[in-house]
Structure formats: structure tokens, C-alpha cells
Backbone as CSV, one residue per row, in Angstrom:
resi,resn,N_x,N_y,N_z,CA_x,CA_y,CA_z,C_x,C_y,C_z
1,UNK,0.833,-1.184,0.000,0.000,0.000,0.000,0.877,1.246,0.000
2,UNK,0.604,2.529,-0.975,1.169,3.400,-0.989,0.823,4.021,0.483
3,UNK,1.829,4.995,0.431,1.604,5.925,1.695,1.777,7.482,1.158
4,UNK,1.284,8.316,1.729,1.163,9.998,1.284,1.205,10.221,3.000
5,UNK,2.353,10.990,3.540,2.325,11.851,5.000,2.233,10.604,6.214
6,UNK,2.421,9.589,5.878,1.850,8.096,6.426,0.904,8.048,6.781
7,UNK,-0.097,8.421,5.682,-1.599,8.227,5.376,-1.395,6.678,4.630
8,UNK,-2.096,5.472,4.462,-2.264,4.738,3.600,-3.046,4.973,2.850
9,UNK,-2.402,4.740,0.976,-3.398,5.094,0.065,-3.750,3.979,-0.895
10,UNK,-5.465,3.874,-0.807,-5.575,2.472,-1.167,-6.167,2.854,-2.856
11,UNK,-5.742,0.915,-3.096,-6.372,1.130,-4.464,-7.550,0.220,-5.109
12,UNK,-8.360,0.230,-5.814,-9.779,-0.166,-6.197,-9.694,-1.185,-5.754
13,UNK,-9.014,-2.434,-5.328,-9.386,-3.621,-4.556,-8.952,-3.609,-3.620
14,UNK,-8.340,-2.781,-2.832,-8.909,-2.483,-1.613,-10.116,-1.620,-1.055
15,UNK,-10.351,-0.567,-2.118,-11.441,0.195,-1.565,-12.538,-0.786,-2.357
16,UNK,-12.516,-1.762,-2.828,-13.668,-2.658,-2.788,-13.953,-3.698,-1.640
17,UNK,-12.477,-4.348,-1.025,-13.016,-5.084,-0.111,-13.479,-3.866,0.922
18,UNK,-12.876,-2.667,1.286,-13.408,-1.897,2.033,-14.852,-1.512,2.198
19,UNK,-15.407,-1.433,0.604,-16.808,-1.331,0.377,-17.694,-2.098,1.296
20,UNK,-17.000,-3.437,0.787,-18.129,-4.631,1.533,-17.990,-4.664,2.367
21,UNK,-17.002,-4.567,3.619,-16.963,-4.587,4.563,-17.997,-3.259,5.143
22,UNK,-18.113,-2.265,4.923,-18.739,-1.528,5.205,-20.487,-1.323,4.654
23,UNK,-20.634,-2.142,3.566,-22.061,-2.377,3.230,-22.785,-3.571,4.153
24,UNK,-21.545,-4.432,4.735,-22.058,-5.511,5.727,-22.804,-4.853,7.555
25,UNK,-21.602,-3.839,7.717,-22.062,-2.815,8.985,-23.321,-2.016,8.652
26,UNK,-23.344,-1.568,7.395,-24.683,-0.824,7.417,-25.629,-1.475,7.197
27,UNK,-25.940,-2.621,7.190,-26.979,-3.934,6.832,-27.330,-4.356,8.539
28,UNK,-25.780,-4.565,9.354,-26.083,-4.792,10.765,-27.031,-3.651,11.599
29,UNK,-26.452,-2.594,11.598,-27.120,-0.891,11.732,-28.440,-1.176,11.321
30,UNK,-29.300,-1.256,10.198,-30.121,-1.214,9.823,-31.276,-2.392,10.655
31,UNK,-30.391,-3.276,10.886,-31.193,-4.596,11.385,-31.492,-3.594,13.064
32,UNK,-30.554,-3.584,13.736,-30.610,-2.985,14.769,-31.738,-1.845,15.265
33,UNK,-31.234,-0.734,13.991,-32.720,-0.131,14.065,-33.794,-0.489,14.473
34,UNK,-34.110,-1.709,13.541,-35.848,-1.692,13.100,-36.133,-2.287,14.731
35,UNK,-35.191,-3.030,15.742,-35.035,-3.457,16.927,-35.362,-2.260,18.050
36,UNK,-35.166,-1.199,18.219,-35.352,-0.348,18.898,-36.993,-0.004,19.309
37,UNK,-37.022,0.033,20.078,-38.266,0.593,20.923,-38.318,0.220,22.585
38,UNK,-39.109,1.117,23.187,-39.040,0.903,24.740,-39.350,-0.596,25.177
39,UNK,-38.502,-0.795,25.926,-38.761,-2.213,26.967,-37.587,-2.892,26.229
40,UNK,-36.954,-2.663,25.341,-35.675,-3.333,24.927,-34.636,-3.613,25.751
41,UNK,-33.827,-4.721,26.075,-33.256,-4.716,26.488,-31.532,-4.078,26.161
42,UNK,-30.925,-3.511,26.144,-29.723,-2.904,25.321,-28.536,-4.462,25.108
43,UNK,-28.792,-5.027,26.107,-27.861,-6.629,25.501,-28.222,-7.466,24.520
44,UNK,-30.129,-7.221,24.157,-30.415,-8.029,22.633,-29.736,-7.421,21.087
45,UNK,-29.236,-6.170,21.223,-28.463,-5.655,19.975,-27.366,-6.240,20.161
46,UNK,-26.499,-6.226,20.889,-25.442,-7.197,21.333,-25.968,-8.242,21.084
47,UNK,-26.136,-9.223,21.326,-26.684,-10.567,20.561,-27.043,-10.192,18.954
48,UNK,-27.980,-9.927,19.072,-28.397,-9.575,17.765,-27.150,-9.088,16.377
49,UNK,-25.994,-8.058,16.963,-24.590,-7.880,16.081,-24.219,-9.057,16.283
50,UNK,-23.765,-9.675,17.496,-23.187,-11.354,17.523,-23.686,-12.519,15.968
51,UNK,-24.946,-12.475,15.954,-25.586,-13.172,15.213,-25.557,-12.559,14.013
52,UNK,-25.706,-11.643,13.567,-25.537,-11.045,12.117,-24.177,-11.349,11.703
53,UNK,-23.085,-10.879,12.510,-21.769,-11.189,12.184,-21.156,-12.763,11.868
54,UNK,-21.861,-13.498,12.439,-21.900,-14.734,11.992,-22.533,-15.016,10.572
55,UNK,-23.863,-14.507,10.534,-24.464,-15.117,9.604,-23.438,-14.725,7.918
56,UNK,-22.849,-13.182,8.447,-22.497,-12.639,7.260,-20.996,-13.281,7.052
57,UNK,-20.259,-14.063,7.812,-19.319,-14.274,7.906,-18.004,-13.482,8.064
58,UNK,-18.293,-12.315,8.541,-17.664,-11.437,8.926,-17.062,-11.514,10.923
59,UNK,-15.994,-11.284,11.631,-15.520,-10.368,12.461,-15.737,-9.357,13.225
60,UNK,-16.687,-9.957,14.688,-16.701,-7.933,15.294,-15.498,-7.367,15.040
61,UNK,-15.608,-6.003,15.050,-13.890,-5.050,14.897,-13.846,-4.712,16.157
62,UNK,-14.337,-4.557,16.842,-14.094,-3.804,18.591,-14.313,-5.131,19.255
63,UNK,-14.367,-6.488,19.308,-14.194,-6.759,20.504,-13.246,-7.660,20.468
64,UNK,-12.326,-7.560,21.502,-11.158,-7.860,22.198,-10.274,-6.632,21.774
65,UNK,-10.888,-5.205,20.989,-9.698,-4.502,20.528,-9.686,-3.581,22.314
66,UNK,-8.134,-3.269,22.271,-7.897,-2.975,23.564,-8.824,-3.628,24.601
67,UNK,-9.404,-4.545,24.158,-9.337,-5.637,25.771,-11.004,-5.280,25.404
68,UNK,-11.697,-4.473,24.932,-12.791,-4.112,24.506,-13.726,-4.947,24.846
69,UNK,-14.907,-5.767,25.299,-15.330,-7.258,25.676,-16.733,-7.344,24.601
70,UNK,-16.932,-6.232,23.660,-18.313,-6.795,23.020,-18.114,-6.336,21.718
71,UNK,-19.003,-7.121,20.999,-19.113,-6.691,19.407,-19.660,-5.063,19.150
72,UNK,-20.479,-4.558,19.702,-20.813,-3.306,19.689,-20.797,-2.152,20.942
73,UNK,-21.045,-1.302,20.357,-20.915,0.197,21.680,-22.213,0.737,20.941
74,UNK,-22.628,0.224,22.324,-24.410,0.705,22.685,-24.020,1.893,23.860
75,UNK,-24.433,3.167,23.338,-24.626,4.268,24.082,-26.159,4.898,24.087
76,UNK,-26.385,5.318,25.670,-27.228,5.742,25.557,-27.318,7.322,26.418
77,UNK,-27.969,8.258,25.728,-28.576,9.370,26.470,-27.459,10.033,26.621
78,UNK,-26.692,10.524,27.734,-25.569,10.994,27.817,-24.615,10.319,27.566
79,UNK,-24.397,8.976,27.278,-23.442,8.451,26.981,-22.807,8.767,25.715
80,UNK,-21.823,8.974,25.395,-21.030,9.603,24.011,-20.769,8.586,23.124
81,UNK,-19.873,7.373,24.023,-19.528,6.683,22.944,-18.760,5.632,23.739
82,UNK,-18.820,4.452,23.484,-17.754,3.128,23.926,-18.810,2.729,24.917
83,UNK,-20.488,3.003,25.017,-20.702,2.389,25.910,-21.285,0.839,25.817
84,UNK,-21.434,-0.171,26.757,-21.528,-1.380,27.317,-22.751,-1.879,26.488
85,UNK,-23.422,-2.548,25.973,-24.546,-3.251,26.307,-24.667,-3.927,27.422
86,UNK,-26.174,-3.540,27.847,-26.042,-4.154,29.528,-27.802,-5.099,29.673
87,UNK,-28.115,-5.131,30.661,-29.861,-5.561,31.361,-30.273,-4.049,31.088
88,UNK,-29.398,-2.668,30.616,-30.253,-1.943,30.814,-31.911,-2.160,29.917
89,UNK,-33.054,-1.844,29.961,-34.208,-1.455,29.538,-34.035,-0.192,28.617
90,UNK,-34.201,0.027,27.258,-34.191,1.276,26.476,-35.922,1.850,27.095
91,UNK,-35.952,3.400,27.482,-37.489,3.881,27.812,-37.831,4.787,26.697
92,UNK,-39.559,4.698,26.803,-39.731,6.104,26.175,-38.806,7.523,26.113
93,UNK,-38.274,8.139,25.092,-37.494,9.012,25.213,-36.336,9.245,24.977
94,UNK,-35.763,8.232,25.428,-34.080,7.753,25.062,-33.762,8.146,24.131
95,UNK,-32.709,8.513,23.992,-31.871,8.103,22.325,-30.391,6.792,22.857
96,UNK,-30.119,6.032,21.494,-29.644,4.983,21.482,-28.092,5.274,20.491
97,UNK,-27.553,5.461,20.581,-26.419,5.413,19.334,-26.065,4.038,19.467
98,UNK,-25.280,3.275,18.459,-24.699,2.540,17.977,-23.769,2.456,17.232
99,UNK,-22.638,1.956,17.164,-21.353,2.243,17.108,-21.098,0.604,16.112
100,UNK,-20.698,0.217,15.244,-20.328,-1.183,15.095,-19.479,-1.140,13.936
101,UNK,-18.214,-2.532,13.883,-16.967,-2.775,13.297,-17.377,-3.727,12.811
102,UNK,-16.548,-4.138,11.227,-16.729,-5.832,11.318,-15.277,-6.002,10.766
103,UNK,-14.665,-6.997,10.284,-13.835,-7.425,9.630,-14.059,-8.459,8.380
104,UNK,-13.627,-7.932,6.981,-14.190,-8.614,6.039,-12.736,-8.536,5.111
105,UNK,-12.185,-10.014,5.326,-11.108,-10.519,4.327,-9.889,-9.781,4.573
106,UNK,-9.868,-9.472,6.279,-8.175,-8.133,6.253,-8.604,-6.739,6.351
107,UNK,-9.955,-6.386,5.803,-10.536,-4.807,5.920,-11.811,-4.357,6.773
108,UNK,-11.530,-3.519,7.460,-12.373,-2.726,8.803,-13.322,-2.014,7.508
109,UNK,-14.718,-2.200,8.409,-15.781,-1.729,7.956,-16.253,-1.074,9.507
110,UNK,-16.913,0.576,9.315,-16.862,0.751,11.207,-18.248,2.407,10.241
111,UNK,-19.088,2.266,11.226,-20.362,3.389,10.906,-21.028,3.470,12.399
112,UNK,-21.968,4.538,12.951,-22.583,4.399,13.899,-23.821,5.149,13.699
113,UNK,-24.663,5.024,14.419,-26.118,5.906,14.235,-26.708,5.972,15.858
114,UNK,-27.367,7.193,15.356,-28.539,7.215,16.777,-29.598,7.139,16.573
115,UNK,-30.228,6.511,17.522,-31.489,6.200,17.132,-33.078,6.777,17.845
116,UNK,-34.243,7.038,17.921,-34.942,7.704,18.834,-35.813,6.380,19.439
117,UNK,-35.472,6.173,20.491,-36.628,5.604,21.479,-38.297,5.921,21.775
118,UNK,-39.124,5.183,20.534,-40.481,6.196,20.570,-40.540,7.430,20.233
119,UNK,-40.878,7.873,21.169,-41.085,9.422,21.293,-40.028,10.032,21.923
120,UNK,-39.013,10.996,21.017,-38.417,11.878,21.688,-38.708,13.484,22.014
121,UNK,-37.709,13.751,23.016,-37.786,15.773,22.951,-37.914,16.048,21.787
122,UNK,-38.324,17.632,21.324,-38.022,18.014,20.462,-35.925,18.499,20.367
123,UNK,-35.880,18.785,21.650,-34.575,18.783,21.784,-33.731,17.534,21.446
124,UNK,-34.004,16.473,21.529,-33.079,15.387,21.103,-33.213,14.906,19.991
125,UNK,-34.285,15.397,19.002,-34.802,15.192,17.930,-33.770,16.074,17.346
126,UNK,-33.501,17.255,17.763,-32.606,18.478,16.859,-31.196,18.185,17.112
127,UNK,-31.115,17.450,18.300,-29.674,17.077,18.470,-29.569,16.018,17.064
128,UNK,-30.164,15.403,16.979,-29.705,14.077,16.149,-29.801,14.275,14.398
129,UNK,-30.607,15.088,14.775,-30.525,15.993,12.972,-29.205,16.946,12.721
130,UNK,-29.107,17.347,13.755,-27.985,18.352,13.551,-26.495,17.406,13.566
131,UNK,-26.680,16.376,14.209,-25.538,15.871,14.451,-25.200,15.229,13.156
132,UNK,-26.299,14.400,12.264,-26.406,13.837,11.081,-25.703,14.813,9.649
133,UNK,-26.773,15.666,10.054,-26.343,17.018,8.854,-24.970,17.264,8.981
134,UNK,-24.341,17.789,10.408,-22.971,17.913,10.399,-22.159,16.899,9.592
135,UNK,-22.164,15.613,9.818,-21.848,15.020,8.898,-21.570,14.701,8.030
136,UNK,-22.887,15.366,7.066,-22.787,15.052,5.728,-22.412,16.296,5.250
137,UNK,-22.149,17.237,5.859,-21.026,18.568,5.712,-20.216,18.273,5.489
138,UNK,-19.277,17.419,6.505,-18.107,17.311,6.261,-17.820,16.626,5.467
139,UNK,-18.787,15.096,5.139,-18.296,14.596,4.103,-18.255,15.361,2.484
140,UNK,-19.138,16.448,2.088,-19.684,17.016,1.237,-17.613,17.921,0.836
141,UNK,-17.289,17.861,2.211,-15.839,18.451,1.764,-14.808,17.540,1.650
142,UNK,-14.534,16.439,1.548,-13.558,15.409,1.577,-14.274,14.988,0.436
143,UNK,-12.418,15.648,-0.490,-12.473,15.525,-2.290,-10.992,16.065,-1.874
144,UNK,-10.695,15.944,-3.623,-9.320,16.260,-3.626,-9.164,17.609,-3.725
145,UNK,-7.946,17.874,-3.359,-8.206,19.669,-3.308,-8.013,20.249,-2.612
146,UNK,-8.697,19.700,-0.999,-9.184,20.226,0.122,-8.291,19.835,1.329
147,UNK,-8.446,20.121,2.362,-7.895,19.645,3.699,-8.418,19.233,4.231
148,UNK,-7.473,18.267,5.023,-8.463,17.241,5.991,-9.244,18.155,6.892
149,UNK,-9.169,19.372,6.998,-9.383,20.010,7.916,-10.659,20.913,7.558
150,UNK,-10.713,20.678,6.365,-12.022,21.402,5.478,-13.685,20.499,6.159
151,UNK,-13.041,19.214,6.646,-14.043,18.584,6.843,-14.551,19.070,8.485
152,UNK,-13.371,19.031,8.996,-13.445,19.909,10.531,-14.127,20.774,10.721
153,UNK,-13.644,21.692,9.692,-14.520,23.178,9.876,-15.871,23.266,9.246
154,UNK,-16.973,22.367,8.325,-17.994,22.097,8.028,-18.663,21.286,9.114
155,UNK,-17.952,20.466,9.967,-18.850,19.929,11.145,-18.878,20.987,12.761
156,UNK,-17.614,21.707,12.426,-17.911,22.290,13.925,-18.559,23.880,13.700
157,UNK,-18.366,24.190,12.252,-19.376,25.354,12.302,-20.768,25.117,12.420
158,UNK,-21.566,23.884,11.998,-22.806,23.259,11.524,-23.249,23.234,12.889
159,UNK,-22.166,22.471,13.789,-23.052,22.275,14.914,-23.121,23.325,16.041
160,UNK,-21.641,24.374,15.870,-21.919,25.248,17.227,-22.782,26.308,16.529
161,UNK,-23.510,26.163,15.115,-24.306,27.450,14.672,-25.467,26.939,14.925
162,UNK,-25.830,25.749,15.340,-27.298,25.414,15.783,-27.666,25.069,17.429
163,UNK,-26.335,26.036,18.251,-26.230,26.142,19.432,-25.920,24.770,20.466
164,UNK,-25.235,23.715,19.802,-24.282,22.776,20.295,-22.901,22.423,20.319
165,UNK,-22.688,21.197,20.713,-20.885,21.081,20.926,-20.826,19.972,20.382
166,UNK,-19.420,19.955,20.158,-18.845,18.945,19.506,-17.325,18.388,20.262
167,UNK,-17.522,17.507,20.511,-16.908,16.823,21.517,-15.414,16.521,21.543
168,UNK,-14.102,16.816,22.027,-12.876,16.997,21.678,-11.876,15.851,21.833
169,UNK,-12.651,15.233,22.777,-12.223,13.861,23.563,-11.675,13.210,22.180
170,UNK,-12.778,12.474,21.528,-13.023,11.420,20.494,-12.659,12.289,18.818
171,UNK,-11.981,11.358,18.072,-12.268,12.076,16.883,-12.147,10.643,15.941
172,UNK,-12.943,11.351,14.452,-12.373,10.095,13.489,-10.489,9.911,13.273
173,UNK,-11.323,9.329,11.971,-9.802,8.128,12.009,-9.561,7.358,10.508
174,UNK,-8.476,7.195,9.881,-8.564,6.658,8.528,-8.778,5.207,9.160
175,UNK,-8.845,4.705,7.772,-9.541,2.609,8.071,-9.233,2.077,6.938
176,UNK,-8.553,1.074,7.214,-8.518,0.209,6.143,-7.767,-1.576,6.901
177,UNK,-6.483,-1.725,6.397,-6.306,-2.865,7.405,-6.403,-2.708,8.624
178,UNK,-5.898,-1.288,9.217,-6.226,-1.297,10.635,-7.622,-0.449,11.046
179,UNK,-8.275,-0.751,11.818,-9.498,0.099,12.483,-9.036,1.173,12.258
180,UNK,-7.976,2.105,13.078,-7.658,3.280,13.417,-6.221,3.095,12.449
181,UNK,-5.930,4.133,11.289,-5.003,4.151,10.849,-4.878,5.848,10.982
182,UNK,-4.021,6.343,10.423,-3.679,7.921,10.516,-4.862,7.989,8.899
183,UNK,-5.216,9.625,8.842,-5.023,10.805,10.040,-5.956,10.405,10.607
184,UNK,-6.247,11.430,12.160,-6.743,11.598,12.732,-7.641,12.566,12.490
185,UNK,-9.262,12.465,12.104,-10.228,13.639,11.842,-10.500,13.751,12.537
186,UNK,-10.654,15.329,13.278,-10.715,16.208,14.380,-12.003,16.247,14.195
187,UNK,-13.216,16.929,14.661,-14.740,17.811,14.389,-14.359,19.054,14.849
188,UNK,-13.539,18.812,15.292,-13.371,20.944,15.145,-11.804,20.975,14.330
189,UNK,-11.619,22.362,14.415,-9.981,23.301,14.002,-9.183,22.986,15.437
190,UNK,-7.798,22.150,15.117,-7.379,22.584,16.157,-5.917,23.857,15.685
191,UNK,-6.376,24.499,16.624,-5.338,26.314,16.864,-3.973,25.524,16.142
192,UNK,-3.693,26.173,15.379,-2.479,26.203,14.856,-1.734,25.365,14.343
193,UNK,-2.199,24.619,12.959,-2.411,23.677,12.743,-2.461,23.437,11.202
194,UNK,-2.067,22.998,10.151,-2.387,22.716,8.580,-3.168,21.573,8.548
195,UNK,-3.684,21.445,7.788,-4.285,20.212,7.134,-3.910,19.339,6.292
196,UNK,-3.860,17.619,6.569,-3.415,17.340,5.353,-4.096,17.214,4.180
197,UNK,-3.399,17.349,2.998,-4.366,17.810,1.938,-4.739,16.453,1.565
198,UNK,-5.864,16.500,1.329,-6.686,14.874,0.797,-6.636,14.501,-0.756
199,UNK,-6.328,12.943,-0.790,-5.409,12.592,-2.097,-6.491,11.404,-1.935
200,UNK,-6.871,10.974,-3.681,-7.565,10.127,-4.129,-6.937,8.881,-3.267
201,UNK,-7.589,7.718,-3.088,-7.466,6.709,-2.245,-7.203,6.512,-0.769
202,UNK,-7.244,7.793,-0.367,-7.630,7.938,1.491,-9.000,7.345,1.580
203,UNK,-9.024,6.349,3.035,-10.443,6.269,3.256,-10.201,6.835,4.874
204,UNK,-11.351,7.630,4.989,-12.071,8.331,6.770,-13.024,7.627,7.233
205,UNK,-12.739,7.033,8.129,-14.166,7.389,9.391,-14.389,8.737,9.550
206,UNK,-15.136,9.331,9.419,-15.682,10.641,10.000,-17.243,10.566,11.015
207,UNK,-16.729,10.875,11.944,-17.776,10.646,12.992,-17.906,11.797,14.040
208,UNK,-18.659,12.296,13.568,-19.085,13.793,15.178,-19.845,12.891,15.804
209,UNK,-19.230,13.630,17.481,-20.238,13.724,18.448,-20.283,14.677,19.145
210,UNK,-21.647,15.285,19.067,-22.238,16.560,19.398,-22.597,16.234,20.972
211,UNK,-22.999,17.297,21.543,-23.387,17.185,22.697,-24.339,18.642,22.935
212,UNK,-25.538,18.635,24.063,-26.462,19.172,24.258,-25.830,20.524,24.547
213,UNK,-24.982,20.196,25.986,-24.171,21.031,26.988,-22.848,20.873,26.356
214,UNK,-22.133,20.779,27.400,-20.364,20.609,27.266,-20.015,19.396,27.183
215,UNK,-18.900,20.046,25.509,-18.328,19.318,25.297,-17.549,18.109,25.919
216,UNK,-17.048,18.330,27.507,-16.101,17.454,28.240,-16.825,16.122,28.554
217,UNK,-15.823,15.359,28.522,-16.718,14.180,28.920,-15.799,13.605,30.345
218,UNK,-16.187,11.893,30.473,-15.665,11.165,31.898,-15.635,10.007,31.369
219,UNK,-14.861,9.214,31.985,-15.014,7.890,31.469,-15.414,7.288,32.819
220,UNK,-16.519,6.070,32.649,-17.031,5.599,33.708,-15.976,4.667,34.458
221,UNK,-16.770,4.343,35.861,-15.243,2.992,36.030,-15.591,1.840,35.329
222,UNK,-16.473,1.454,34.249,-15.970,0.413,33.499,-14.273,0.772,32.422
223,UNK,-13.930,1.815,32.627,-12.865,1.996,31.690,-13.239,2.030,30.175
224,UNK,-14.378,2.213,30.110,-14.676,2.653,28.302,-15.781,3.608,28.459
225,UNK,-16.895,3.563,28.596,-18.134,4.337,28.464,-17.925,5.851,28.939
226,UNK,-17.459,6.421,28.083,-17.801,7.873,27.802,-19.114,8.984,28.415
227,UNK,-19.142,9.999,29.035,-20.145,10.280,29.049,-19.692,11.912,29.173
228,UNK,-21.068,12.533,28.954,-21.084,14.333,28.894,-21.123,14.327,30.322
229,UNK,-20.111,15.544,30.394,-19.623,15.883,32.377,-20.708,16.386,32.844
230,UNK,-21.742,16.939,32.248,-22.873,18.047,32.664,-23.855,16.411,32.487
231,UNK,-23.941,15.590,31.849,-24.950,14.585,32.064,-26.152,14.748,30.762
232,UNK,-25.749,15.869,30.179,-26.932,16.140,29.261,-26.635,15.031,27.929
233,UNK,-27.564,15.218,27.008,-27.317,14.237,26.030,-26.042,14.400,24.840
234,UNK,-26.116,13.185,24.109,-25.088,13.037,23.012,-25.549,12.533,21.951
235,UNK,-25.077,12.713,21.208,-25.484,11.990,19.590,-24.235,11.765,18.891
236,UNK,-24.587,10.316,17.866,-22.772,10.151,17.018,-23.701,9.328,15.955
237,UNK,-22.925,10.146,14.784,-23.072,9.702,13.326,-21.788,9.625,13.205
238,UNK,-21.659,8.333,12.459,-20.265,7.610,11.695,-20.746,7.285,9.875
239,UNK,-20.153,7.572,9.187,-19.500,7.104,7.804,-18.224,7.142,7.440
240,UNK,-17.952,5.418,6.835,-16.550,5.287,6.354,-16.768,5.915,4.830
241,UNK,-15.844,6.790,4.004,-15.697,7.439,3.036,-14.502,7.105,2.456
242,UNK,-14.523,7.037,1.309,-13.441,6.755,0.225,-13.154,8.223,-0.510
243,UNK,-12.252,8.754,-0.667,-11.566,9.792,-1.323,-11.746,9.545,-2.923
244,UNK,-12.240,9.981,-3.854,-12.298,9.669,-5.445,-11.511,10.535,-6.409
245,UNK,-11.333,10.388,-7.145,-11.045,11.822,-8.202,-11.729,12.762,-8.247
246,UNK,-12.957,12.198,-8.242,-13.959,13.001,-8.104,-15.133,13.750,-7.176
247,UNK,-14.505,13.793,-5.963,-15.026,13.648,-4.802,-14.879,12.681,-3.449
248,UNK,-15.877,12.267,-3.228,-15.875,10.755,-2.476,-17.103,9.846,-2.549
249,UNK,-16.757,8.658,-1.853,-18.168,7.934,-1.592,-17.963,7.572,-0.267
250,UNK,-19.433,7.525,-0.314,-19.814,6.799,1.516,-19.384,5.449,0.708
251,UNK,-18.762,4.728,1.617,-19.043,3.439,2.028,-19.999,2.562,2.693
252,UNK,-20.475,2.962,3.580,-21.036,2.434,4.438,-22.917,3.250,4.775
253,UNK,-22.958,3.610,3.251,-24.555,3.736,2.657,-25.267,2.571,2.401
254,UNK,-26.294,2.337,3.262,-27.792,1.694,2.725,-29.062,1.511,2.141
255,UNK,-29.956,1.288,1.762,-31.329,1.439,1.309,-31.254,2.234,2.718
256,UNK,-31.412,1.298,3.818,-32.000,1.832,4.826,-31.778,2.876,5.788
257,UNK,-29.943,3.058,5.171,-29.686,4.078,6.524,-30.644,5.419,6.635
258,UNK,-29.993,6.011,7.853,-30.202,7.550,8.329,-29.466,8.073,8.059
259,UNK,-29.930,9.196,7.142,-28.837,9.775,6.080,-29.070,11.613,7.034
């Protein structure tokens, strides 16, 4: 694999097995969805990724990574991100993100969504639109041409102009043989700083997570589960993206996703 800045730069059969690997996560995502509603237990999606990943013959990507113990990161409400599936009960109201990896033939496929529990706020309803839209901002700027950082500044203007945060802790991440390869996509500008310029065959995770209140988060004493310091809510949209000549593509687009 070529390298640009020790970026890895892939080529059409890799960004094809990359494809599938990532059309397999958004098929899991989608299943998950239609699963959501109150009285759920948050450990049947956990089962439920267990069993898809089998059927598809694919690899969770997160579990055993750093000691990690489950196929998915079920967060809920204030939770940001890395959290547990547990006995918890999903209630009226909730929001749910979902976070999920697979491994298909050597290549990371990795997307996340939130989801609404019934009936939500109108406030958590705007969190999760806004958090989505940010998104597809940034992806709308990752093409050639541009800076990695072009994508930064389309998600953190999007979201602090609709009077939220965007979370500093967590950021994306390139993907391909490894989960987490370089660069590192920020959701905001960080002070003083270039961008690297984006070259056909980069693939991103790009994933904001917004938050109600402040940005800061905590990590629980399980040692993964993330949460907003103020307790208020969170939202996280993930798409893996391929760099083109001509732009990019999602990877990890469905009939069904939440776009």
C-alpha cells in the first residue's frame, strides 16, 4: 500500500473489499434499528450484532480490541460513545447510538447511528438531525483539493451554529487494514495547525459527536463508556468514506440508513 504523509493510500481492490466490509455494517445498523423501541433490552443488539456477524461471515472489529469485551458500543442518552450493552431497559425518550466494526477478508468496515426511542424531545430530535447534517457537511468536503481540515470546519461550524458542541475527547480516524489508521479527523480546528491535503485513495471514518451542553466528557469505572460531564445528552453519526477523483463515496450507505 502506498503511503502519502503516512496516510495509507488504497487502491480499487482495496477500496472494494473496504466497500463490503462496510455495506455488511450498514446492513447490521439497519437490522438494529428496526429493533429499537421501549422495553428493549440494550444486551439483545449485542446478541443480535453477535448473530448477524456470523451469519455474514464477517468479524466484530471492537471486541477484544484494547481488551474491549463486546461486538458493539451501545450508548445511551448521555453516553457519548464506547458504551456497554447491559440488562439496561431502552425507555420512552431515550436516544440509542450505535457504534459497530466488522472485519471482512483483512478490511475494517466501522459506521454508527442514533437512534430515537419512541417518542423523543423536540430537543433530542434536533440534536440528532444536527448531528447527522454535520456530517454530511463534512463529508460534502472530503475531495481532492481540500484539507483534511475542510471537513473539521464544516462539522464544527454546523453544529456550534445550531447552538451545540462537539466533543474533543473522540475524533475520526482513517480505516482500512487497521481500524484506526492515521489521520486523525478532528470535528473541530485545532489552533495552529495545517491540514493534510486529501489525495484520491484515502479512506475516513468521520464521525461527530455533538453534545447538548459541554463538550467534556468522563469515562465511567468500566474503563470505556464515555459520558457528557454536565450529564446532558449526546449523539454520534459515523460514515466510512473513500476519497475519489472526483469527490468521495460513503461506504457504508444503505437502502436503509439515516442519512
Amino acid at each position: 500500500m502506498k503511503k502519502y504523509r503516512g496516510i495509507f493510500i488504497k487502491n480499487e481492490n482495496e477500496i472494494g473489499l473496504l466497500r463490503e466490509a462496510n455495506r455488511i455494517v450498514a446492513s447490521i445498523l439497519d437490522v438494529l434499528g428496526e429493533h429499537v423501541r421501549p422495553g428493549v433490552m440494550t444486551m439483545h443488539f449485542e446478541e443480535l450484532a453477535q448473530k448477524l456477524c456470523q451469519e455474514h461471515g464477517v468479524k466484530p472489529a471492537f471486541q477484544g480490541y484494547y481488551g474491549y469485551p463486546f461486538a458493539l458500543c451501545c450508548s445511551v442518552n448521555e453516553e457519548v460513545v464506547h458504551g456497554f450493552p447491559s440488562e439496561r431497559i431502552l425507555n420512552e425518550g431515550d436516544i440509542v447510538s450505535f457504534d459497530m466494526g466488522v472485519v471482512y477478508e483483512g478490511f475494517y468496515g466501522d459506521s454508527a447511528r442514533t437512534f430515537p426511542v419512541g417518542k423523543v424531545s423536540d430537543e433530542a430530535t434536533r440534536l440528532m438531525d444536527v448531528t447527522r447534517e454535520s456530517l454530511m457537511k463534512g463529508i460534502a468536503q472530503a475531495k481532492p483539493g481540500n484539507s483534511l481540515y475542510d471537513i473539521s470546519v464544516a462539522v464544527q461550524r454546523h453544529v456550534e451554529s445550531n447552538g451545540f458542541q462537539v466533543v474533543r475527547r473522540f475524533v475520526g480516524h482513517g480505516i482500512g487494514r487497521a481500524l484506526h489508521e492515521k489521520p486523525e479527523v478532528p470535528n473541530f480546528v485545532p489552533p495552529g495547525i495545517t491540514g493534510v491535503p486529501l489525495k484520491p485513495g484515502m479512506v475516513l471514518a468521520i464521525e461527530p459527536m455533538v453534545t447538548v451542553g459541554t463538550y467534556e466528557v468522563e469515562i465511567l469505572d468500566d474503563n470505556w463508556t464515555a459520558v457528557t460531564r454536565d450529564r446532558k445528552l449526546s449523539a454520534h453519526f459515523e460514515h466510512s468514506v473513500a476519497i475519489t477523483n472526483d469527490g468521495c463515496e460513503i461506504l457504508s450507505l444503505s437502502p436503509g440508513a439515516v442519512r
